[in-house]
C-alpha positions in Angstrom: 0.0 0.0 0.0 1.6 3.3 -1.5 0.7 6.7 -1.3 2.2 10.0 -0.1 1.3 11.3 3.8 -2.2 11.3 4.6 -3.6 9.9 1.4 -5.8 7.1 2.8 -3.7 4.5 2.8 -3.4 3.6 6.4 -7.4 3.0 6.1 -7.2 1.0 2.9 -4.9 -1.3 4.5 -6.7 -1.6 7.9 -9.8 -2.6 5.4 -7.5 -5.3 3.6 -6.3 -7.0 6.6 -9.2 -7.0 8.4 -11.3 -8.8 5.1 -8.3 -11.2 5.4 -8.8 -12.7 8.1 -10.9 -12.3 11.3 -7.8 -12.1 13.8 -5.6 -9.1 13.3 -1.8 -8.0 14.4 -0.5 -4.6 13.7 2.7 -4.2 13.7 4.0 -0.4 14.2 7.2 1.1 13.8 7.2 4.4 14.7 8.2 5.4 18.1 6.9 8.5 19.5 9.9 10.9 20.1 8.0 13.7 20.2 4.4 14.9 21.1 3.1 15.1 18.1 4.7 12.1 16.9 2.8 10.4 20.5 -0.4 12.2 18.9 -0.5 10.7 15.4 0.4 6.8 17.6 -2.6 7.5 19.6 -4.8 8.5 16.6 -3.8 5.6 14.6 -4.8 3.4 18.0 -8.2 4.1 18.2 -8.8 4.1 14.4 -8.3 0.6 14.2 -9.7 -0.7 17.5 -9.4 -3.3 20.3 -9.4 -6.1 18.7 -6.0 -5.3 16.8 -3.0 -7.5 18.7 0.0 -4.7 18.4 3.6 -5.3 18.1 6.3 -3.0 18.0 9.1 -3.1 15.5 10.8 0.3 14.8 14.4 -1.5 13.9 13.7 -5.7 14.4 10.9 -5.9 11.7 11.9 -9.2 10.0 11.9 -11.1 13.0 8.5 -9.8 14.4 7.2 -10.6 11.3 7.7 -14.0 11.7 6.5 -14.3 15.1 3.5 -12.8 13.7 3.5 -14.6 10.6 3.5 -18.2 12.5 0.4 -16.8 14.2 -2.3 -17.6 11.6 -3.6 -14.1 11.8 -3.7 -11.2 8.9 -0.7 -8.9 9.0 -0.7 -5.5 8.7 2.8 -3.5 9.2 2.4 0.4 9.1 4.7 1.7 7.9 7.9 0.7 6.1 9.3 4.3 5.9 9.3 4.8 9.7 11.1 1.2 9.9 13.8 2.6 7.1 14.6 5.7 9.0 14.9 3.7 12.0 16.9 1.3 10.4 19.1 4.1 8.8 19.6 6.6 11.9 21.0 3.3 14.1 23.7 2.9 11.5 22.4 -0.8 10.2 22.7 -2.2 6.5 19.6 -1.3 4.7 20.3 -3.6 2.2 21.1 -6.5 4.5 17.6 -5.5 7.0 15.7 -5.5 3.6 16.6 -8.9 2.3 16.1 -10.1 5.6 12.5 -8.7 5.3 12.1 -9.6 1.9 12.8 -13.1 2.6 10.0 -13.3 5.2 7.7 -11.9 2.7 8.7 -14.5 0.3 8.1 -17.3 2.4 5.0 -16.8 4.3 1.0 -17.7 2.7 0.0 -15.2 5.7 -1.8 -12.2 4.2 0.6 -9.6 5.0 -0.7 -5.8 4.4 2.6 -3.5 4.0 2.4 0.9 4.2 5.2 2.6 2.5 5.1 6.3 1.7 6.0 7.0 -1.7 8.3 9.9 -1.0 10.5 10.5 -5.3 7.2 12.4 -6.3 8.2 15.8 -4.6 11.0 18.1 -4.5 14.6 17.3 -4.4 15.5 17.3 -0.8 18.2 19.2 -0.3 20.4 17.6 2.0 22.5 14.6 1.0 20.9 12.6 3.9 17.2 13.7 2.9 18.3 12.4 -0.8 20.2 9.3 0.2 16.9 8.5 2.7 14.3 9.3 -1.0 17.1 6.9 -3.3 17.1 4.2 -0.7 13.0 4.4 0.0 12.2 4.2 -3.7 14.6 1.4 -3.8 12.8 -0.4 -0.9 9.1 0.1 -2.1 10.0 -1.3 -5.7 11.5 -4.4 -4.0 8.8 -5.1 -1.9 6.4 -4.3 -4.6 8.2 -6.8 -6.5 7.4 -9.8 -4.4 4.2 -8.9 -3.5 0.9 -10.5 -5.0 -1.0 -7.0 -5.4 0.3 -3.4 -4.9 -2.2 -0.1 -4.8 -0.9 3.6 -4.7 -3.5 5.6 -2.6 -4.5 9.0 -3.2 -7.1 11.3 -2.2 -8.3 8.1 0.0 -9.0 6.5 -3.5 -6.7 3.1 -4.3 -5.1 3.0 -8.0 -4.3 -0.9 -8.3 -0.5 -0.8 -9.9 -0.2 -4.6 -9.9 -3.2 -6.8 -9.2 
């Protein structure tokens, strides 16, 4: 599930997973560092409701994955971008974390809902960090997108179906 910041598509994917199966784990991977950042955690909370098992993954997301993929339930991880910054600030190989997380997706029949932000569309950051962070994101969503069965682009809350 793609789409820029507030385009719907943490809703779309809380739809998907939740059609899935009737047994639910989040998994989130943002930590709140700030108020508004603890704001936006508590919002996304009560949008999707009791019943939602949560697990917390901001840099370990391949192996909570699997826990959560040997549970039988419908996985939803929100978001990808938050676990690449994480996994980039603590000074860890992005390419060797992917693969790791790409090899889960591979190998699992659990339905597993993924949230990236699709961040190439806008400006060129101006920063090397902010343009290394854009190159390696867009790098990340087209190999996840790769290996998954279906991949939508939200916008405007309405899903564009790039690969059914």
């Amino acid at each position: 599930m793609l789409g820029g910041a507030r385009s719907g598509k943490s809703g779309r994917a809380l739809s998907i997973a939740e059609a899935a199966r009737p047994e639910q784990i989040f998994i989130a991977t943002a930590e709140a560092y700030d108020e508004e950042m603890a704001a936006r955690i508590a919002r996304h909370i009560l949008d999707r409701g009791t019943s939602w098992e949560t697990l917390e993954a901001p840099l370990a997301l391949a192996d909570v994955l699997m826990i959560a993929c040997e549970t039988g339930k419908a996985v939803l991880v929100d978001c990808l971008t938050l676990w690449l910054s994480n996994i980039m600030h603590a000074g860890l190989n992005v390419v060797d974390e992917s693969e790791r997380l790409l090899q889960i997706i591979r190998s699992t029949t659990t339905p597993i809902v993924l949230v990236s932000n699709e961040v190439g569309m806008g400006i060129v950051p101006e920063s090397s960090l902010g343009r290394h962070f854009r190159d390696e994101q867009g790098r990340l969503n087209q190999r996840v997108a790769e290996v998954c069965d279906r991949v939508e682009f939200v916008a405007a809350g309405l899903p564009l179906t790039l690969k059914p």
